[in-house]
Structure formats: structure tokens, C-alpha cells
C-alpha positions in Angstrom: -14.3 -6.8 15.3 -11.8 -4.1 14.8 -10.4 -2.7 18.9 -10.1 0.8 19.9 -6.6 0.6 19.8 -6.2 -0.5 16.1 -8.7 2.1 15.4 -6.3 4.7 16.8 -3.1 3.4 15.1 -5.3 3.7 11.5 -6.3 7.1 12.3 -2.6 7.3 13.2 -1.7 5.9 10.0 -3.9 8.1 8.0 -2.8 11.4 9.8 0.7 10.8 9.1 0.2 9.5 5.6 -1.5 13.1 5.4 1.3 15.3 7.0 4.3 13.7 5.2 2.4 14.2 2.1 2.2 17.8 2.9 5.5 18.3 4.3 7.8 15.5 4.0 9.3 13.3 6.9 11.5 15.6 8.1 9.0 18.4 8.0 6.5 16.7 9.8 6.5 17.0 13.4 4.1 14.4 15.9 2.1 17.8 16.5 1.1 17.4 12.8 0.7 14.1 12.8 -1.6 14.2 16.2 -3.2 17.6 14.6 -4.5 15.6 11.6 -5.4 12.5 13.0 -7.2 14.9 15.8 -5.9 13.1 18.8 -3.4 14.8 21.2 0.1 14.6 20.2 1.1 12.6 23.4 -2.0 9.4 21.8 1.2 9.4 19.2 3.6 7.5 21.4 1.0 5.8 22.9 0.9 4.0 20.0 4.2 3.8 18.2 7.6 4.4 19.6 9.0 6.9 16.8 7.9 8.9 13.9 10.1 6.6 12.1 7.9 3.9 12.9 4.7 5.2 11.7 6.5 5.8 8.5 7.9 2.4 8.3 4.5 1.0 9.3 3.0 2.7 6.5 6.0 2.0 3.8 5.7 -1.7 4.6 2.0 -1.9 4.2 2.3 0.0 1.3 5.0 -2.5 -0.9 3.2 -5.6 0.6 -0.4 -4.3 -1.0 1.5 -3.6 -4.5 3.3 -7.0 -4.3 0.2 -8.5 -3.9 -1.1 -6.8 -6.9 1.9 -7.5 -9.0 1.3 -10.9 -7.8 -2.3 -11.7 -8.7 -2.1 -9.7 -11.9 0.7 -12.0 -13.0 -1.5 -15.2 -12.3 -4.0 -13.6 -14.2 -3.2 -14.9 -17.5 -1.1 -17.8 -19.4 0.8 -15.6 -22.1 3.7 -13.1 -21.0 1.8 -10.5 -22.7 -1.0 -10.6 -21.4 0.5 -10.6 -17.9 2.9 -8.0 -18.4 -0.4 -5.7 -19.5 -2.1 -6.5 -16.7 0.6 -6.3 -14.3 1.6 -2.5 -15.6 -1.5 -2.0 -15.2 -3.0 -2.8 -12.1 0.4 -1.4 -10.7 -0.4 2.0 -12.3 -3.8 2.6 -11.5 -3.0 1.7 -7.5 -0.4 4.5 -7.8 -3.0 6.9 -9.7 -5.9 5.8 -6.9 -3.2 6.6 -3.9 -0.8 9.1 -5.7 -0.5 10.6 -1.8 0.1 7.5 -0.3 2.4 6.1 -3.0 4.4 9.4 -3.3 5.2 9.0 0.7 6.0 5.2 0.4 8.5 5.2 -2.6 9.8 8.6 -2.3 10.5 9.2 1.5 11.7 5.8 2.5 15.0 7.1 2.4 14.5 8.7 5.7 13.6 4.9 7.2 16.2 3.1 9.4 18.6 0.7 7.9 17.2 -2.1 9.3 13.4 -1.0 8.1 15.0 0.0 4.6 16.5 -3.8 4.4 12.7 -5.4 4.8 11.5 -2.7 2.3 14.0 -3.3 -0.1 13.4 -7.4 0.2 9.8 -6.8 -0.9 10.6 -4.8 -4.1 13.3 -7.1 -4.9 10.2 -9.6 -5.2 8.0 -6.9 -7.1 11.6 -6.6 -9.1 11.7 -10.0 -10.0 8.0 -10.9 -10.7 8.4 -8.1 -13.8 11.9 -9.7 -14.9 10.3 -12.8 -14.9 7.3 -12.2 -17.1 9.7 -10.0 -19.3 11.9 -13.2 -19.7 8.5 -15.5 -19.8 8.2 -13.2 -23.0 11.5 -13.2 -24.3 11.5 -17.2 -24.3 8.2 -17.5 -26.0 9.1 -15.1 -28.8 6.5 -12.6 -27.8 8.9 -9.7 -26.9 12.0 -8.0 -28.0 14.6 -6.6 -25.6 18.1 -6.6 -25.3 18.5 -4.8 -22.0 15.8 -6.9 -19.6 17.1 -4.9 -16.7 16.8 -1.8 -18.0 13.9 -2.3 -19.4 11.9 -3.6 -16.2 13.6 -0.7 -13.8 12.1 1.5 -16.8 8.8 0.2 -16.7 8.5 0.1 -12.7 10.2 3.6 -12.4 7.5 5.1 -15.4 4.5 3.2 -12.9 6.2 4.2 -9.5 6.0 7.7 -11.2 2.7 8.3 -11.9 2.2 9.0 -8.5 4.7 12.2 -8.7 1.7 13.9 -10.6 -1.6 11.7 -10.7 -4.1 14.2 -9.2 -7.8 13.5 -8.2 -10.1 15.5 -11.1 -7.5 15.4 -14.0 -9.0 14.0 -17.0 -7.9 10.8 -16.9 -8.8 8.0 -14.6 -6.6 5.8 -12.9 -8.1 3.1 -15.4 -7.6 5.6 -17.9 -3.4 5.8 -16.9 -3.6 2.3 -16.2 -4.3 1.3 -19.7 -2.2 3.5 -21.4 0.9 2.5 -19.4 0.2 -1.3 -20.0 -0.1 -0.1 -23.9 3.5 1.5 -23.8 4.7 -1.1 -21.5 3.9 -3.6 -24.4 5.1 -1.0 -26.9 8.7 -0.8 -25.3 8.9 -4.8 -25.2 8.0 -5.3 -28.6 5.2 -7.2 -27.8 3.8 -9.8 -30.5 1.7 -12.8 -30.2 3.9 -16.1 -30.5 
């Protein structure tokens, strides 16, 4: 059974999700935060110390739920290629179904103590290594071409990472929709043939 208190920090959670969607780290206040999660703005420090620590709460619950997608997509099938599509695409529609979310965790982690952007980074260098791997996987079996691995994998996590910049609920496409067509370009940019 879920407590009170870790009903509060969600609604926390979701409230500033909200508010430094809208208006950024710095231009969110804890009267925001309180405002949208409808609590008083004092129930803020009741429950976490800094504003800083919501966000980092948020950020690191964020790259933890896409490394476990990267992860599980990449288990999902023997062949590089079939990993590398699923992987792209999983990652993609995750950051199409929580464009807001996404857009908060990658693009204001800047604002995150060192300490807090150190853990953050560790966890992407795993989601960084899990696509070099399967891009290498690939390379080795003779079912992709690239020259540039590094380049090509920042290029295919920045184009996924992206998607949240200007994924918006009602567009045309789905998330499935994106999802697809990225892991389709992905496979395109590696040169992707069946060994």
C-alpha cells in the first residue's frame, strides 16, 4: 500500500514536472510548484529540502526508466539489427508519450548540482554504451556500415532525445508512429543488412 507521504512527494513530483515544463528551473518558483500540485507551498519542504532536489528526483527517475527500456529492448532480439530497431524505437516513443517530462529531464539538468549531474551522467554513460555496443554487435557481424561509431550513436540518441523538443499530444503521428520511423532511419544511417 502506497503512504500518504509518498502520495504527497508524487503529487510533488507531478506539480513540478508541470511548472518547469512551463517555465523552466529557474522560472519556477516553490509557489508554482505547491500551486500545481495544490498543496501549500510550505508541504514543499516538508518533503524535499530544495527545488534542486525535486528536480534531481525527477531527472534520476527519468534516465533510470529509459535505461531500463534501452535495456530490455536490447535483450529483445539475437541480431544487432533487430535490437538496434527496437532499441530506437522503444527509446523514441517513451520521449513522444512524455515529451514534457523528457524535455525537463534532458534539457534542464544543467541546472542540477554537481554531485546530482555526476549520478545523472553515470546512467547515460550506460544508455551510451548499450547503443555503441549493439552498433559494434553490428559492425562485427557485417550487418552495418559505419566509420564514425561515436558519432553515429551520439546521432542517433541526440535525433531520439529530440523528439521530445516538439512531440505534441494530437499531432498526427503516434508515438508508435515516431517510434517506427526513427528505428527505420536509425537502420538507414547504419547501413543496416542482414548478415
Amino acid at each position: 500500500m502506497v503512504s500518504k507521504s509518498e502520495l504527497t512527494r508524487a503529487r510533488l513530483q507531478d506539480g513540478a514536472m508541470a511548472s518547469f515544463a512551463e517555465h523552466g528551473f529557474h522560472g519556477t518558483s516553490t509557489r508554482h510548484i505547491a500551486a500545481a500540485a495544490g498543496m501549500s507551498p510550505a508541504a514543499v519542504y516538508v518533503h524535499y529540502p530544495s527545488k534542486e532536489a525535486l528536480l534531481y528526483e525527477i531527472t534520476k527517475t527519468g534516465h533510470e526508466q529509459i535505461l531500463g527500456i534501452v535495456k530490455t529492448a536490447d535483450a529483445s532480439a539475437p541480431d544487432a539489427t533487430t535490437r538496434l530497431g527496437n532499441i530506437v524505437r522503444e527509446f523514441v516513443i517513451y520521449h513522444a508519450q512524455h515529451h514534457a517530462s523528457s524535455r525537463v529531464v534532458n534539457y534542464e539538468m544543467t541546472k542540477l548540482e554537481p554531485e546530482h549531474i555526476a549520478e545523472i551522467v553515470a546512467i547515460r554513460v550506460l544508455i551510451d554504451r548499450t547503443f555503441t555496443r549493439v552498433v559494434e554487435d553490428g559492425i562485427a557481424t557485417g550487418e552495418f556500415t559505419v566509420s564514425d561509431v561515436a558519432m553515429t550513436t551520439t546521432a542517433i540518441s541526440s535525433l531520439g532525445i529530440d523528439v521530445s523538443r516538439w512531440f505534441r499530444d494530437g499531432r498526427t503521428w503516434s508515438p508508435e508512429s515516431v517510434g517506427d520511423y526513427y528505428a527505420g532511419l536509425t537502420l538507414a544511417m547504419v547501413g543496416a543488412r542482414r548478415p
